[in-house]
Each structure stands twice: as structure tokens, then as C-alpha cells.
C-alpha positions in Angstrom: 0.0 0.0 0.0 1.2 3.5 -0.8 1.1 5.9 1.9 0.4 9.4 1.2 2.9 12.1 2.4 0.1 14.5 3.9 -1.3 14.0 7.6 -4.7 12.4 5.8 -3.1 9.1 4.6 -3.6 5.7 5.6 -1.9 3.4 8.2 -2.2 -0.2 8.9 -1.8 -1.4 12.8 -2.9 -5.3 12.5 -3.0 -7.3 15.6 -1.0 -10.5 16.4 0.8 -9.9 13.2 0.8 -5.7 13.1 1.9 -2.9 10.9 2.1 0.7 12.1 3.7 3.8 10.7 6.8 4.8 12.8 10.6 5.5 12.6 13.7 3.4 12.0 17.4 3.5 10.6 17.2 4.4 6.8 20.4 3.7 5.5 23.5 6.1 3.9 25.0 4.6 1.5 25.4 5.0 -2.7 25.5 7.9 -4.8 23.4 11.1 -4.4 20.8 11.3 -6.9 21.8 14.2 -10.4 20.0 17.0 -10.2 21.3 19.5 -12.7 20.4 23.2 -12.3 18.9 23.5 -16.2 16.4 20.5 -15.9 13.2 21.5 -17.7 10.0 21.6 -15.6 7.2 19.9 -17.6 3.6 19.9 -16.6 1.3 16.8 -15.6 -2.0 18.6 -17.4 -5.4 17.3 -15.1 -7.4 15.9 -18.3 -10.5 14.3 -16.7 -12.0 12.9 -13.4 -13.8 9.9 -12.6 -16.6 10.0 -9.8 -19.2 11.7 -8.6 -20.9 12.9 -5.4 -24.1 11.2 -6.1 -26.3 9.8 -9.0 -25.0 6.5 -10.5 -23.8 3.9 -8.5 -20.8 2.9 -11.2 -19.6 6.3 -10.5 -20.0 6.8 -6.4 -17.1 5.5 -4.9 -16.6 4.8 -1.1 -13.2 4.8 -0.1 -10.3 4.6 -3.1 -7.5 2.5 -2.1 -5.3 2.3 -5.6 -5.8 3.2 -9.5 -3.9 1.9 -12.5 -4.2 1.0 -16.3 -4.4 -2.5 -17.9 -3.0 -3.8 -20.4 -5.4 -2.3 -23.0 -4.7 1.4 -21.3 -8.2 0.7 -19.2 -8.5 2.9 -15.6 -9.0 0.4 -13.2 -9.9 1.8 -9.5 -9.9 -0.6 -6.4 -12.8 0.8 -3.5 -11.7 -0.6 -0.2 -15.4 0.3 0.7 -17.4 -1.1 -2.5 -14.8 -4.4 -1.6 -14.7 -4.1 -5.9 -12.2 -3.0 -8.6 -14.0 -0.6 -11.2 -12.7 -0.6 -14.6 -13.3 2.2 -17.0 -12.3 3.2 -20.3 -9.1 5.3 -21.6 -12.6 8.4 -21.6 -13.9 7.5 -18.2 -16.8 5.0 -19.0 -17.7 2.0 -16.7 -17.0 -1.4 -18.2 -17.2 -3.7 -15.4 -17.4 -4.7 -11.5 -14.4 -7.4 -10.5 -15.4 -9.3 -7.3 -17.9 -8.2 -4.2 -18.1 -8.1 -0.9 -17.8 -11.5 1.1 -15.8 -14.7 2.0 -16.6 -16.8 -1.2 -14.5 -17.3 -4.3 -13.8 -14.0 -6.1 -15.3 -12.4 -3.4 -12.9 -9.8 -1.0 -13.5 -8.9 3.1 -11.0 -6.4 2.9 -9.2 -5.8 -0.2 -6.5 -3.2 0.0 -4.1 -3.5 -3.5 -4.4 -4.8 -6.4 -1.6 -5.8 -9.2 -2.1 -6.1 -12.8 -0.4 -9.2 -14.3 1.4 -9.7 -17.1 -1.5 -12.4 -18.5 -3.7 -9.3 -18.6 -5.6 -10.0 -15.3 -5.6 -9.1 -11.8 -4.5 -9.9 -8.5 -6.2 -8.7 -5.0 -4.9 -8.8 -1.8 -7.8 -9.1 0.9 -5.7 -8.6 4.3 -8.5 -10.0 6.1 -8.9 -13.3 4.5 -4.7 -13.3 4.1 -4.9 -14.5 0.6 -4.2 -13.0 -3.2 -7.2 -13.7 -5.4 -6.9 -13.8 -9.1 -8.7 -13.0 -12.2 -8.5 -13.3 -16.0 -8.8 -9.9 -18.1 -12.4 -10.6 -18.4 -12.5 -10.3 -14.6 -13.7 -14.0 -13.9 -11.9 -15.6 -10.7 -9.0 -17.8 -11.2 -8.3 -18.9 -7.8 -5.7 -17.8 -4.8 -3.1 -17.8 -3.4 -2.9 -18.4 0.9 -0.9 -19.4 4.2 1.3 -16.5 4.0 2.9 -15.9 7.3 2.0 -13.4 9.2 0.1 -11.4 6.4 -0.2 -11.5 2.5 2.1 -9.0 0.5 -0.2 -5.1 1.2 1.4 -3.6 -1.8 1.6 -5.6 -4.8 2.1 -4.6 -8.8 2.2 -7.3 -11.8 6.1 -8.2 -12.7 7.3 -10.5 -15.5 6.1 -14.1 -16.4 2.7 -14.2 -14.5 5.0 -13.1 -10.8 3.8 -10.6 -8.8 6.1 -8.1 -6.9 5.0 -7.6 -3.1 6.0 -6.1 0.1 5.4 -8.1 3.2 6.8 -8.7 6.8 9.0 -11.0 7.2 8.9 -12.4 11.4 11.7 -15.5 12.8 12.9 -16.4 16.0 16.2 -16.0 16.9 18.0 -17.3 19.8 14.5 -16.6 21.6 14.1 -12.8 20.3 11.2 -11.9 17.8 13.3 -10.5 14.8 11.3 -8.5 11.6 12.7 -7.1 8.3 10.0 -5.4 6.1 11.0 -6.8 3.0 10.0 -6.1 -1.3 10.0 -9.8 -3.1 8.4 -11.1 -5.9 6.6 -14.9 -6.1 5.3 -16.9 -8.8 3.0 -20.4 -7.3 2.9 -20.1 -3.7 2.9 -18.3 -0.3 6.9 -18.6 -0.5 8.9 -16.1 -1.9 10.7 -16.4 -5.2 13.6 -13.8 -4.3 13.9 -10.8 -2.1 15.0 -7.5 -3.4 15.0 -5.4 -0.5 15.1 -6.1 2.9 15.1 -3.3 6.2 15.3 -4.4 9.7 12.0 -3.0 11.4 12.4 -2.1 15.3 9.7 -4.4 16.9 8.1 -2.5 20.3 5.4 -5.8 20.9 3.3 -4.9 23.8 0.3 -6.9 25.3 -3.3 -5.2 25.3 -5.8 -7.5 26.8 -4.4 -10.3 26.0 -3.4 -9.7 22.5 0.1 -8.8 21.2 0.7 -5.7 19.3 3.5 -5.7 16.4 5.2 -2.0 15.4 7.2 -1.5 12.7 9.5 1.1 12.0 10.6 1.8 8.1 8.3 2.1 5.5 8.7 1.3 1.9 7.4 2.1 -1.8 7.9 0.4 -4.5 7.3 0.4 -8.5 8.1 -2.3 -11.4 9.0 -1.3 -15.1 7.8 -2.5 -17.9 11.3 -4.8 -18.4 10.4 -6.0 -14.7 13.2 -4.1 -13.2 11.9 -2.9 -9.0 12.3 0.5 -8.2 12.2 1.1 -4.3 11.9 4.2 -2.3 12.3 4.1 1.2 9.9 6.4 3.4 12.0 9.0 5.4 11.4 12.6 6.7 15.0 13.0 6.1 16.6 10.5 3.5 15.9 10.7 -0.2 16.5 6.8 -1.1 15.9 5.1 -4.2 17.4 2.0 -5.2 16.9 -0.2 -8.5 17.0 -4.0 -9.1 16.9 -6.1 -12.5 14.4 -8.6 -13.1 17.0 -11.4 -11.3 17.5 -9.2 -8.5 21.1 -7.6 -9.0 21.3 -3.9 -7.5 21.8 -1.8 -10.6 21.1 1.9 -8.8 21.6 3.4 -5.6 20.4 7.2 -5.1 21.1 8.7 -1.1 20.9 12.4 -0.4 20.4 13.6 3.5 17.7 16.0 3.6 16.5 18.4 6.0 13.2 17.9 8.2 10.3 19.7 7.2 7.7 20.2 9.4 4.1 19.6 9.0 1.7 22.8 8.6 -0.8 23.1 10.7 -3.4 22.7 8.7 -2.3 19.0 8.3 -1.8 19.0 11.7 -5.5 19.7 12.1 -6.3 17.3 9.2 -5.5 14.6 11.2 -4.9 11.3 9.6 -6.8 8.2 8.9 -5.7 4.9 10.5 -7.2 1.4 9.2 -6.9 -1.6 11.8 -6.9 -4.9 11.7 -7.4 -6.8 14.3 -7.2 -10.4 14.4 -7.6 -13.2 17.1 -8.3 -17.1 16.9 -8.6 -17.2 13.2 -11.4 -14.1 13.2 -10.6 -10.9 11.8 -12.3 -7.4 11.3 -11.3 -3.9 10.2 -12.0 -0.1 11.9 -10.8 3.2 10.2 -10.5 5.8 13.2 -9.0 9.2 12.5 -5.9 10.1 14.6 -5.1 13.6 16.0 -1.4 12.7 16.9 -0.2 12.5 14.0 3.5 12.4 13.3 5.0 16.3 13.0 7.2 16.1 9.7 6.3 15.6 6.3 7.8 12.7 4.0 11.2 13.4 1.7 9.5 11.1 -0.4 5.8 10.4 -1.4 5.7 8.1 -3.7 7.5 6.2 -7.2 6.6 5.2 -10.1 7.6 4.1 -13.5 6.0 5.2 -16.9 5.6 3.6 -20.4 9.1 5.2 -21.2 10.8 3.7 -18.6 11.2 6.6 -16.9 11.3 6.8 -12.7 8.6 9.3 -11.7 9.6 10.4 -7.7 7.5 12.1 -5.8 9.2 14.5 -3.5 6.3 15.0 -0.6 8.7 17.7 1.3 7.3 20.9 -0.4 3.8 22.1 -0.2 2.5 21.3 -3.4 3.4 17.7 -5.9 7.1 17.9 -7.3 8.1 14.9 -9.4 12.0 14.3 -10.4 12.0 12.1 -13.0 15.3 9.8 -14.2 16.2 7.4 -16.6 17.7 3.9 -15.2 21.3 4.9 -14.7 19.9 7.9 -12.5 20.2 11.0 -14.3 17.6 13.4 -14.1 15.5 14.1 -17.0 13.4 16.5 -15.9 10.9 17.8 -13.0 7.6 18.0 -12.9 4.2 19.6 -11.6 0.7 19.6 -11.9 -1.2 22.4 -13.4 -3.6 22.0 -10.0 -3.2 24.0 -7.1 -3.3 21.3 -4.5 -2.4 22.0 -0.8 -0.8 20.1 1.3 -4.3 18.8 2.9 -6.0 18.3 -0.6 -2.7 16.7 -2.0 -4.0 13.4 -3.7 -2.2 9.7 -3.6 -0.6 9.7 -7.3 0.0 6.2 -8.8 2.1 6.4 -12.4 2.3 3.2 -14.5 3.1 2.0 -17.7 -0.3 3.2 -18.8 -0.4 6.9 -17.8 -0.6 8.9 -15.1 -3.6 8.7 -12.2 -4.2 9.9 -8.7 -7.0 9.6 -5.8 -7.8 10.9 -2.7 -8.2 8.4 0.3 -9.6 11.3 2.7 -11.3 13.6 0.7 -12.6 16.9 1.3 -15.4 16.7 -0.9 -15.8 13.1 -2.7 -14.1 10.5 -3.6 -12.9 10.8 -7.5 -9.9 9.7 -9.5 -8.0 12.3 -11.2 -6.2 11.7 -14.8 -3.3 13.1 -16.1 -1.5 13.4 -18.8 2.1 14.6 -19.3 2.4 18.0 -21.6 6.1 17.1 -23.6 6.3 20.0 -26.2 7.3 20.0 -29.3 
């Protein structure tokens, strides 16, 4: 799962087997990233929204958790809410309804990502029924995948030869001591992982709370897959700007690390708040909250996000500044350009942006108004 950079994101705490956002050691190693003084600036022009406040259902979402394009350059939207992706055309018009809300085949109880595979169809990942459903282009169910230990992958995108590219925690004993590393891999036909990328060591703080162990972790991670299957991970610091690449058999190919300042939140996301989703789970049951939290941590993200376009290009959001800044490099980590949107978003209204292979999308998990995606598209010149 992405996390947004302003104070109205998304956390996940899960009992028994738990995820919270938090602090840890980042890393300071390789080769600060290229910025050159004469990069261009190029605009991300806002070219269409999907959703509306009310009127028809295919349109009214309920709580957007991830957007992307298909294969065939189809929007499709994944409503945490709805327990459904959405799949609309390259213009915005609903095609079809992928799964529903329940515990039968094809069918989600919580489903927070989605990837797109390399067949053409989709896989889910439902964090309370700790499996990856998938589905054929046509959006008919194809099965799943379970017994992951101690949660399925939460953020998951399509890589090469039908794998899929996840980020899990990994937990082992140790000479009696609980040990954690939040870890990027990808897998193929079962629960157990093909290959790890990227692995951090998370700071466990395990408390008891009426008789039920709570699991913290520290680091957080984002992640993005190019269209040669190459992984692309940023790691989630209020003051490192880390990005590090990986081919398609796992060898380290890029290492950006710049030490950045701390900037502080405004407090208008202070008084935003945030949104926290819970998980709780005990003797095999499981259900979900979403709670907004006050306290929320004072500092805004170097990083918000990462992503990788049709051209191969790495889109990274800087979330430090008070409005969307993308540096944008090629593989060997120059920088190409920057760029911004041509919408004035604050730091409160600043939307989740998720760039693929297909274009360039964003959505609002806390709105102010309604939920909608936004679609962009990248103004080049001549």
C-alpha cells in the first residue's frame, strides 16, 4: 500500500501480526541522486475525473485505495469500501465490476491492493482473509493464493512471467528474540517467496493489550516495477531521499542517497488529522475499523511516492514541499526533468498519485469533498 505524504493518509496497525507507521534507521549509502540546475520543468495537465458525489452507483465511490491502467490502457480503480475494482475506459466510461463483498470465491473482506499481471488480469490482496485472489482480463476468478505468514504482501504490482512483486513482513525467531525485516519480493505459485530484493530491519516494540500482542514497525517502503520488470524502491524517510533499482534477477543496478532536512508539518495538516485502518485479528477471526488520529507524526515525507512510466522513466514524488514535485530519471539515475501539476493542490488536498506504464492517475483516500480519481497526462512539447 502506498502511503500518502500529507497528515490524511492511511496506516495499517494489525494485531498478532501488526503494521504501524513509525521511525527506523534508513540507510547512507550509494550515490546522491543528479540534479542538474537546467532541468526543464514539464507539466502533468489534469485531463479528466472519474466519480461523482451522487447519481450512478458505477460512478459513487466509497473509499479509493489504488488506481492503475491494464493492459489495453483501461483505468482500473480498487474501492476498499465497495470491496470491488472498477474498470473504466481510456474516456472515463464504466465497463465492469471485478469481485464483491464477502468470503466466497472471487469475493474480498478487505481488499487493499491490487496488481495487474502480465497475462492481462488481476490480482487482490484481501488482508483479512490473508490471501491473493486472481482474475482473467475478463474479470472472472481464477483462484488464490494463501498461508502467508504473518500477512499477505499489502502492496503488490504485476512483474514478469505471470510473478507478482509484493511487500510483506517478514517475522523469525532468533535465539528466543522476535526479529522482523520489512521486506520487497516477488513470487510466482505459492505463499513462499521467489527472491527478495530489499530487505530493512524493522524495530519491533510488541506490547500486550488485553491479552493480544501488538507488532510495530518502524521503516516504510514504496515500491514500482517497469515494464522490463526491473523494481524500483523508495524508502519512506522525513530526512533520506533513497531510491534503489533492481533487475528482473535481483542484482542492485542503482543506488540514489541524499540527507535531507526535516520539514515540518503545517498546521493545517496537523488539524487534518490522519486516517488509520486496523486490523485486528484473534483465533482465526478478523475485522477492520478506520479511526482518525489527532497525533499525528510532526514532519512531512522526503518522499511520497514512485513510479515508472511507459518510457521507462522513474517518476519520484518529493512530498517535502507544499504542493506535488516529481524528479523524473532514466535507469542509470540521471535526471531528465521535474515535474508539476497544473492543479493547485495544498498540502491537505494533495492526492495519492500512482504512475504506470499506462499513464498517469491519482486519488484521494480522505477527501474533502468526494471520492474521484484524477487523470493526467504529461504535456512534452514540441
Amino acid at each position: 500500500m502506498r502511503f500518502s505524504n500529507s497528515a490524511a493518509s492511511i496506516s495499517v496497525v494489525v494485531l498478532l501480526a501488526g503494521m504501524a507507521c513509525g521511525g527506523g534507521e534508513q540507510r547512507e549509502e550509494g550515490t546522491e541522486p543528479s540534479s542538474p540546475a537546467d532541468a526543464d520543468t514539464l507539466v502533468l495537465a489534469l485531463i479528466d475525473t472519474i466519480g461523482v458525489e451522487m447519481g450512478d452507483s458505477a460512478y459513487v465511490f466509497g473509499m479509493l485505495m489504488e488506481a492503475g491502467h491494464n493492459g489495453g490502457g483501461e483505468i482500473v480503480v480498487l474501492d476498499v469500501q465497495r470491496s470491488c475494482l472498477s474498470v473504466y475506459s481510456p474516456e472515463g466510461l464504466f465497463i465492469r465490476n471485478i469481485g464483491a463483498s464477502g468470503p466466497g470465491p472471487g469475493e474480498f473482506m478487505l481488499p487493499i491492493n491490487f496488481a495487474l499481471m502480465s497475462d492481462g488480469g488481476y490480482a487482490v490482496a484481501d488482508a483479512i482473509a490473508g490471501s491473493i485472489s486472481f482474475f482473467d482480463s475478463e474479470g472472472v476468478y481464477a483462484g488464490a493464493m494463501r498461508d502467508f505468514f504473518p500477512t499477505p504482501p499489502m502492496n503488490i504490482e504485476g512483474g514478469p512471467d505471470g510473478t507478482f512483486i509484493g511487500e510483506s513482513m517478514a517475522m523469525a525467531m532468533t535465539e528466543g528474540q522476535m526479529d522482523a525485516t520489512l521486506e520487497v519480493s516477488s513470487w510466482s505459485d505459492s505463499a513462499e517467496a521467489d527472491r527478495t530484493y530489499f530487505s530493512l530491519p524493522m524495530d519491533l516494540n510488541i506490547s500486550m493489550d488485553e491479552g493480544q500482542a501488538t507488532l510495530q514497525r518502524g521503516p516504510e517502503l514504496d515500491f514500482a516495477v517497469g515494464p522490463d520488470g526491473s523494481v524500483f524502491i523508495a524508502e519512506v524517510s522525513d530526512t533520506l531521499f533513497s531510491v534503489s533499482g533492481f533487475g528482473p534477477g535481483g542484482e542492485e543496478f542503482l543506488s540514489m542517497v541524499e540527507p535531507c532536512e526535516r520539514t515540518p508539518l503545517t498546521q493545517a495538516e496537523i488539524d487534518a488529522g490522519s486516517l488509520s485502518l486496523s486490523i485486528q485479528i484473534s483465533d482465526g477471526e478478523a475485522v477492520s475499523s478506520v479511526d482518525r488520529v489527532e497525533d499525528v507524526y510532526p514532519y512531512r515525507n522526503v518522499v511520497s511516492s514512485i513510479g515508472v512510466d511507459g518510457e521507462s522513466r522513474i517518476w519520484v514524488e518529493m512530498g517535502n514541499g507544499d504542493s506535488p514535485l516529481f524528479r523524473v530519471y532514466d535507469y542509470s539515475g540521471e535526471l531528465l526533468f521535474h515535474a508539476v501539476t497544473d492543479v493547485p493542490f495544498t498540502p491537505v488536498t494533495r492526492p495519492d498519485f500512482m504512475i504506470d506504464a499506462g499513464g498517469y492517475l491519482a486519488c484521494d483516500r480522505d477527501p474533502l469533498d468526494y471520492p474521484k480519481v484524477f487523470v493526467f497526462e504529461l504535456e512534452e512539447g514540441p
